[in-house]
GULUMMI-115639 format. One record per residue: residue number from 0; x, z, y of N, C-alpha, C in turn. Coordinates in steps of 0.05 Angstrom, whole numbers. Atoms other than C-alpha are relative to their C-alpha. Layout:
i	n_X	n_Z	n_Y	ca_X	ca_Z	ca_Y	c_X	c_Z	c_Y
NUM	X	Z	Y	X	Z	Y	X	Z	Y
...
***
This chain:
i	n_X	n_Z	n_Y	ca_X	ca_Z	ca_Y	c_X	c_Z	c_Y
0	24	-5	16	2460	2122	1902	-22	-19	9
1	23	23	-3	2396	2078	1891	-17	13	27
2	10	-11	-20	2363	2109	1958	-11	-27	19
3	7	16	-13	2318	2071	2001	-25	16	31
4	20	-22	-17	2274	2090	2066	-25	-19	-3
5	26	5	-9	2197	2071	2075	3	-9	25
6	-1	3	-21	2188	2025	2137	-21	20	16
7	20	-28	-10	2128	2081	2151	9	22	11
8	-11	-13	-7	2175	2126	2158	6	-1	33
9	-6	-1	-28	2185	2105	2231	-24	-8	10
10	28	11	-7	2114	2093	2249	-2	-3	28
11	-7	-13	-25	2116	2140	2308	15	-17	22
12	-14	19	-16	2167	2103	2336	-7	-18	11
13	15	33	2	2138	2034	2328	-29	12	18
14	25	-12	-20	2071	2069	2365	12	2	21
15	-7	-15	-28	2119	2094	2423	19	-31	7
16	-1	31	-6	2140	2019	2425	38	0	2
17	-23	-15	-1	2215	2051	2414	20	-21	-25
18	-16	11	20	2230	2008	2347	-24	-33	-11
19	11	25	20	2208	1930	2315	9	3	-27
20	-7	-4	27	2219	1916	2250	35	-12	6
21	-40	7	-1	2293	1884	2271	6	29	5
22	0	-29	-13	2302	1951	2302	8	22	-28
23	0	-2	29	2287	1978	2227	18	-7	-21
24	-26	9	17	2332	1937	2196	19	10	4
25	-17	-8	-15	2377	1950	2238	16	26	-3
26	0	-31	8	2369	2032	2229	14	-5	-25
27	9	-15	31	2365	2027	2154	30	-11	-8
28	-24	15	11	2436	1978	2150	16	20	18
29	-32	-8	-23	2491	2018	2215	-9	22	-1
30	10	-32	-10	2451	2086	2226	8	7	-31
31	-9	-8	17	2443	2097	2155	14	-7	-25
32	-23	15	18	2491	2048	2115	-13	-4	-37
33	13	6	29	2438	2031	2057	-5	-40	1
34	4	28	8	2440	1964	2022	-29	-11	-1
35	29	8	-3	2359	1963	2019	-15	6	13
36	16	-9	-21	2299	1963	2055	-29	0	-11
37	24	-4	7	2227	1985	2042	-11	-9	20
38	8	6	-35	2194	1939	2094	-28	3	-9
39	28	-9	-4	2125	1954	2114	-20	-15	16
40	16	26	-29	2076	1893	2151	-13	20	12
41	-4	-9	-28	2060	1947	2198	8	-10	15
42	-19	9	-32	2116	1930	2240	-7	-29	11
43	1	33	-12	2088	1857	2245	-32	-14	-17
44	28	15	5	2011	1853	2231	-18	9	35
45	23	-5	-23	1952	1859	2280	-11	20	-2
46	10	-29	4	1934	1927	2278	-40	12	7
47	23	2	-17	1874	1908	2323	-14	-5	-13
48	23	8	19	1837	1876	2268	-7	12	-28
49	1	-21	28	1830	1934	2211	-32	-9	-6
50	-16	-6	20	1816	1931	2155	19	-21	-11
51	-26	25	21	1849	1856	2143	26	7	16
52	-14	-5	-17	1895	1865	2196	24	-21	-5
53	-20	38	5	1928	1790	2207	29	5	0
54	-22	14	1	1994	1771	2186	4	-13	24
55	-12	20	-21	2046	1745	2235	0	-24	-18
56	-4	29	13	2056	1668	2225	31	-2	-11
57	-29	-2	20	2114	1648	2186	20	-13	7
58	-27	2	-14	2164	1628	2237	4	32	-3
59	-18	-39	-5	2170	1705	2251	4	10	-32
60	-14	-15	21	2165	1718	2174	34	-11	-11
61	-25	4	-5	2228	1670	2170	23	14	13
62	-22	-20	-8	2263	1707	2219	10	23	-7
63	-2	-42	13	2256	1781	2187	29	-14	-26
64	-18	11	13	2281	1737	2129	25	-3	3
65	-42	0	-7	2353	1715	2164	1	26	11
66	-12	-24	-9	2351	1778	2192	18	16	-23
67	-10	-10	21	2352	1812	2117	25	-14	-13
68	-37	16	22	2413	1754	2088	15	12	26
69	-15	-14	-11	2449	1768	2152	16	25	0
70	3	-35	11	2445	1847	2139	12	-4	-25
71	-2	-7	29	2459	1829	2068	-17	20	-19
72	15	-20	6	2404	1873	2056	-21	-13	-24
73	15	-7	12	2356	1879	1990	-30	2	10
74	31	-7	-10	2287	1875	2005	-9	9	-28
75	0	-12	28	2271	1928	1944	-31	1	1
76	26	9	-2	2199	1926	1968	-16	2	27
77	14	2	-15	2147	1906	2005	-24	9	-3
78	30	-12	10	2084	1949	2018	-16	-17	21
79	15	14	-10	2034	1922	2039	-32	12	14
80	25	-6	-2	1961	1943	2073	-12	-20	18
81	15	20	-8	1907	1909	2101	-7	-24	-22
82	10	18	24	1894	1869	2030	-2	8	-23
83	15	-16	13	1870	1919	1990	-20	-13	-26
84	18	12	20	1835	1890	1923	-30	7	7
85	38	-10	2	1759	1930	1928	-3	3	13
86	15	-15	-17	1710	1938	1975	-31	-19	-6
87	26	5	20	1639	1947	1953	-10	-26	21
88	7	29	-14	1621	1887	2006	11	-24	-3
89	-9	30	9	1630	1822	1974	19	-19	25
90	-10	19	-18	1644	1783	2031	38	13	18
91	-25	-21	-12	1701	1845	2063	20	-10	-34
92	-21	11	31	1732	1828	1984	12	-29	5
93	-17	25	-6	1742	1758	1997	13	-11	23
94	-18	2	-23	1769	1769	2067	26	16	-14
95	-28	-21	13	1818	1822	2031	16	-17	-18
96	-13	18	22	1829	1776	1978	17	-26	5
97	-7	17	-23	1844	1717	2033	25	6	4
98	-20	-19	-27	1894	1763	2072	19	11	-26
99	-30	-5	12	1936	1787	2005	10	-30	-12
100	-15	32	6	1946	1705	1987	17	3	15
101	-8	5	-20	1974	1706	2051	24	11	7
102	-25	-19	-1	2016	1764	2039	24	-1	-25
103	-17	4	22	2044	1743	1969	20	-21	1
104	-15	23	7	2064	1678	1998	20	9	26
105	-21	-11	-17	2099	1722	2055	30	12	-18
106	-23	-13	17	2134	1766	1999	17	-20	-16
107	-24	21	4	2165	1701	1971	22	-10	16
108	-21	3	-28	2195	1685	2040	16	16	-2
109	-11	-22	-13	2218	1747	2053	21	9	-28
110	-13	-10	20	2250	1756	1976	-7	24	-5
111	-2	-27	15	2220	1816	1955	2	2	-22
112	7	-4	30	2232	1846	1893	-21	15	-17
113	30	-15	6	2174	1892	1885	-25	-9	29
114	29	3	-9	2104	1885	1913	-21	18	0
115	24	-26	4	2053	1946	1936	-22	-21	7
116	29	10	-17	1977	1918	1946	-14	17	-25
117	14	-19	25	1929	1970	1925	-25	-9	-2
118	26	5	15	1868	1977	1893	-29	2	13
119	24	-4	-20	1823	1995	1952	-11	22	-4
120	11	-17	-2	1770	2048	1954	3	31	21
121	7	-21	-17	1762	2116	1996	25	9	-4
122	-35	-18	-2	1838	2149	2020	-4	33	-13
123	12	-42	4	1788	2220	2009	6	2	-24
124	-4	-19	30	1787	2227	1934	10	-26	-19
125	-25	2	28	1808	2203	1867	-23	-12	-17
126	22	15	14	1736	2165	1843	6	-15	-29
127	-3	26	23	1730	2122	1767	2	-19	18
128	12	18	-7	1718	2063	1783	-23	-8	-16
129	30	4	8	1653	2030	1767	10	-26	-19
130	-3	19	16	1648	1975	1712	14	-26	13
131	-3	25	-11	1642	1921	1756	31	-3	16
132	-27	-6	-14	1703	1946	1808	30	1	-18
133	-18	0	28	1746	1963	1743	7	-38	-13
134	1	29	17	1736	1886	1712	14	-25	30
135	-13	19	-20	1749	1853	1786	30	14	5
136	-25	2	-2	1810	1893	1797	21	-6	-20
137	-16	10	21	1839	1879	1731	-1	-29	-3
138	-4	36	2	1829	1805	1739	20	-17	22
139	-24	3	-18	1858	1804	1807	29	14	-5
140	-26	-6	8	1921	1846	1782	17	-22	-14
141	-12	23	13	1930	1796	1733	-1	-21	7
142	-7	30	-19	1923	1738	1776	28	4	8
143	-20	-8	-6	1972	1770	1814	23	5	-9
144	-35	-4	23	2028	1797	1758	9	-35	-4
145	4	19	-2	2015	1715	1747	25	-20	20
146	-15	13	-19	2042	1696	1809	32	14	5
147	-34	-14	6	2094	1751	1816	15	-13	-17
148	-17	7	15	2124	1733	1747	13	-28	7
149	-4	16	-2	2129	1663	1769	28	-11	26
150	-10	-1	-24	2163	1681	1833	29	22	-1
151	-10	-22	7	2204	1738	1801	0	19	10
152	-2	-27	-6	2185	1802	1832	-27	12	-19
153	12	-15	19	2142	1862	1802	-21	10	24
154	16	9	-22	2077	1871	1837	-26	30	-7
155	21	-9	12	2022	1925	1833	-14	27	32
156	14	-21	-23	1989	1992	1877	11	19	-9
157	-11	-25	-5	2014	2057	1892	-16	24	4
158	20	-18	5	1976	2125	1887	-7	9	27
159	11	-7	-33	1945	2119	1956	-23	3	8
160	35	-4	-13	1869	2112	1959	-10	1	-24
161	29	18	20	1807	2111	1918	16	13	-26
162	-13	1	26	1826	2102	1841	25	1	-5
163	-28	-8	6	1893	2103	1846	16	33	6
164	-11	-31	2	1899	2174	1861	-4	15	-21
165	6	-5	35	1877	2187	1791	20	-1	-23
166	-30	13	9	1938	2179	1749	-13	-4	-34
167	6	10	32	1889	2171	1684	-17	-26	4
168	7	37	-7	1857	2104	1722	16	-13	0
169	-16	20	5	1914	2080	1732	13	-7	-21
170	-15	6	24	1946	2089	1662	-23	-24	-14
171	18	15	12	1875	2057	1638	2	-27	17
172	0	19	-12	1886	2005	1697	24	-28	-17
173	-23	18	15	1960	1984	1668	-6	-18	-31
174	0	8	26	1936	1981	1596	-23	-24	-4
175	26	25	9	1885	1931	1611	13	-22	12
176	-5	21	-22	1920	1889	1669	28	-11	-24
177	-8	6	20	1976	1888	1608	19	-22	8
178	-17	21	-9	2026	1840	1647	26	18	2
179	-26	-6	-5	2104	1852	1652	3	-1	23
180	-8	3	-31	2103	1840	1721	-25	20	17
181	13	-19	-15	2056	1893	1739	8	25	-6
182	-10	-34	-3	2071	1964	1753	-8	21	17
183	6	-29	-11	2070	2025	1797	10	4	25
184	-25	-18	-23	2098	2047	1867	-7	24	-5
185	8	-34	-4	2098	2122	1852	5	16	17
186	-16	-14	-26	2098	2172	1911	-11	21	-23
187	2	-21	5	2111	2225	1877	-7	29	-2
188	13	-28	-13	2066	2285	1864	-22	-9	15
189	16	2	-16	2017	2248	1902	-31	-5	-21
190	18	-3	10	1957	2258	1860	-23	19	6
191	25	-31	-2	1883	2292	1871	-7	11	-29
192	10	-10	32	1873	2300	1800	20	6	-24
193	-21	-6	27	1919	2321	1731	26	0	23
194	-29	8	-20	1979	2325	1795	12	2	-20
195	-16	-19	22	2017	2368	1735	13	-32	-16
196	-3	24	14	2014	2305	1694	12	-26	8
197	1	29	-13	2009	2246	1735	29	-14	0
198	-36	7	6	2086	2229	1744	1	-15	-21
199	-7	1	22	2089	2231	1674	-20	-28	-14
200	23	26	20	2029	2180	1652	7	-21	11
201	-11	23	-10	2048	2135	1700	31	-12	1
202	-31	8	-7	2126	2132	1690	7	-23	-22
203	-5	33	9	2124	2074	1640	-2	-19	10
204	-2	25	-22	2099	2025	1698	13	1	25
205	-15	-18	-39	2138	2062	1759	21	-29	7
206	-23	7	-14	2180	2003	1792	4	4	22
207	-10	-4	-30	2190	2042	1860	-4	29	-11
208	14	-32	-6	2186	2111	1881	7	11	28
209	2	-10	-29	2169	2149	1946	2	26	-3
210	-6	-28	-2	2198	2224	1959	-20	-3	32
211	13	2	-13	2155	2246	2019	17	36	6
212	-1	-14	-2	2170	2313	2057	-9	27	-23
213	15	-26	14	2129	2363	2008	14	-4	-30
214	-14	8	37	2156	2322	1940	22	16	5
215	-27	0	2	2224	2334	1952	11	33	-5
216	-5	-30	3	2221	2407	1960	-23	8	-17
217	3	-14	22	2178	2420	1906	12	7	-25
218	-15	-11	29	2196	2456	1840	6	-19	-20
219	1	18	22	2178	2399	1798	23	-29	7
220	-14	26	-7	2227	2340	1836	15	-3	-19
221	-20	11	14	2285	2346	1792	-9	-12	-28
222	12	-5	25	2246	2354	1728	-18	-35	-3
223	11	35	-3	2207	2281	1758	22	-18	-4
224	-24	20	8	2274	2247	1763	8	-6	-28
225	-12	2	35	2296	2264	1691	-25	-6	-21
226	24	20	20	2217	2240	1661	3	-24	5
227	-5	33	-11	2232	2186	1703	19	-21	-21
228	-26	13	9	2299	2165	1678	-10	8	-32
229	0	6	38	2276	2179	1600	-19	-22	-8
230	13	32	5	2223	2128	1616	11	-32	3
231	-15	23	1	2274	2081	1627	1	-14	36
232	3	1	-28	2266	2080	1706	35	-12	11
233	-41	12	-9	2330	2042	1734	-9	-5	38
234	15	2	-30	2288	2029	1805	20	23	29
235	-18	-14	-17	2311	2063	1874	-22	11	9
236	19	-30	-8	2285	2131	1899	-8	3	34
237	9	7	-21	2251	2113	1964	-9	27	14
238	4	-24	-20	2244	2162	2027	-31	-11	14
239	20	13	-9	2180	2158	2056	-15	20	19
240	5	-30	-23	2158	2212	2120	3	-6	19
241	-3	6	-20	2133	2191	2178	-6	28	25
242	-5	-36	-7	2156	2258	2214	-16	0	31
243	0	7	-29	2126	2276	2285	12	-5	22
244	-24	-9	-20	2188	2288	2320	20	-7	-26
245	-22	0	14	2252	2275	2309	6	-21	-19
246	5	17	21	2246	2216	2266	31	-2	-21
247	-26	12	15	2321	2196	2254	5	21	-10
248	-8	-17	13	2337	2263	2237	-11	17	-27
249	16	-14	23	2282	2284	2193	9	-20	-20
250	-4	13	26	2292	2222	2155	35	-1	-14
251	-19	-6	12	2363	2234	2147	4	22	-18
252	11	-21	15	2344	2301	2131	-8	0	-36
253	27	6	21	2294	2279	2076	23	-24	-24
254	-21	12	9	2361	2228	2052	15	24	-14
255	-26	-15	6	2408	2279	2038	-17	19	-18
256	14	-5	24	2357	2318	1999	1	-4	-23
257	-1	18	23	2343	2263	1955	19	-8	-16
258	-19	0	1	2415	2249	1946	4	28	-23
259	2	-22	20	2422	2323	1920	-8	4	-23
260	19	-9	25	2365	2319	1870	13	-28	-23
261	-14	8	24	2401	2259	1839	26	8	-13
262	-30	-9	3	2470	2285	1835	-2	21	-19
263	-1	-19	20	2437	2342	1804	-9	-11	-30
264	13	16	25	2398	2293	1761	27	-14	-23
265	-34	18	9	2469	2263	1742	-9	-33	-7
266	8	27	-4	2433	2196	1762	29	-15	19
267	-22	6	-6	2493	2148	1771	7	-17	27
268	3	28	-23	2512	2101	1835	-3	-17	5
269	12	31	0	2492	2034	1846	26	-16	-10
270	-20	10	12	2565	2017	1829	-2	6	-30
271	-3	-4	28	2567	2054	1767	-17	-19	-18
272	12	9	19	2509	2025	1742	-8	-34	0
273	-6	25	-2	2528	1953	1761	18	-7	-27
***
């Protein structure tokens, strides 16, 4: 099945100095025998310098690179933080704006096929945006879909901070930014506002999706898979739970779940639908 893990998922680890991103690969190809990987520049930025938080240089992004052909592994996406489109300080925007060039010309190295970089604003709530913030992130999206299309991957923000926890900004975000190469990482259920809905408004741009501990066991999962799949969703159903304990097990845990809810979905296997 299309199943993938979040490199977030092992955060913990990577804090207790226990896992790199080879390490990761590593896990996500012999431990749990998946063809893709949701890598995360966590495992290989500067953590020290938030909010840009520097990129390694691109000998090491090379290497992740042979690491993934070696592996034979999918890079199905790359999230990205620390290059965040908005922040109401002009000058913090064109450092942000700096630092995701930097990261788009990484995600070409590296072959990804999708692209998270969000929209910026406050992690607390679910805000409009303001005229001005609305018109610059829709110009940078479409810069962006721009370069994606050119490069062939699909490129956009995920319902994580600010405006994108809104799932009626972002439908108003897509219909303006209006490119084929822009879209959605959906973590599912992760909404402050219309939650009931949200899924649903956003599943015409969805090219990813993140199950998280609380998604997976809610009422509504299966019922998301099958809006999903009528919106034409062909994408892979990403694990994403960076647990306190126990890491490998929770996320296997949190696997075999997911697994279930498509089987029940009668969502088919990556062979079948080859």
């Amino acid at each position: 099945m299309k199943i993938s893990i979040g490199g977030y998922s092992f955060n913990n680890l990577y804090l207790e100095g226990k896992m790199d991103v080879f390490g990761y690969l590593e896990t996500v190809k012999y431990r749990y025998r998946m063809d893709a990987v949701d890598l995360w520049n966590g495992f290989f930025i500067d953590r020290s310098s938030k909010p840009i938080m520097k990129l390694a240089d691109e000998s090491y992004i090379r290497k992740i690179r042979e690491a993934l052909d070696e592996k034979e592994l999918r890079l199905i996406n790359f999230a990205i933080d620390g290059a965040h489109l908005w922040d109401p300080d002009e000058d913090m925007r064109r450092l942000l704006y700096d630092n995701a060039l930097l990261h788009l010309k990484a995600s070409v190295l590296l072959g990804a096929e999708t692209v998270r970089i969000d929209t910026g604003g406050s992690y607390k709530n679910d805000e409009k945006m303001t005229e001005e913030q609305f018109e610059y992130t829709v110009k940078r999206y479409q810069q962006f879909s721009s370069f994606a299309a050119d490069h062939g991957f699909l490129i956009g923000p995920e319902n994580h901070m600010g405006a994108s926890l809104n799932p009626n900004e972002m439908k108003r975000l897509a219909e303006a930014v209006a490119h084929p190469s822009f879209g959605f990482l959906v973590h599912l259920g992760r909404w402050k506002t219309d939650q009931a809905e949200g899924d649903r408004l956003v599943a015409p741009w969805a090219y990813h999706t993140h199950f998280d501990e609380e998604t997976v066991d809610g009422e509504g999962a299966l019922s998301t898979i099958h809006l999903l799949k009528d919106a034409g969703y062909k994408g892979y159903f990403g694990v994403e739970y960076n647990a306190p304990g126990n890491q490998y097990v929770e996320t296997e845990l949190l696997i075999a779940k997911v697994k279930r809810l498509l089987a029940d979905a009668g969502t088919p296997s990556t062979e079948e639908e080859q």
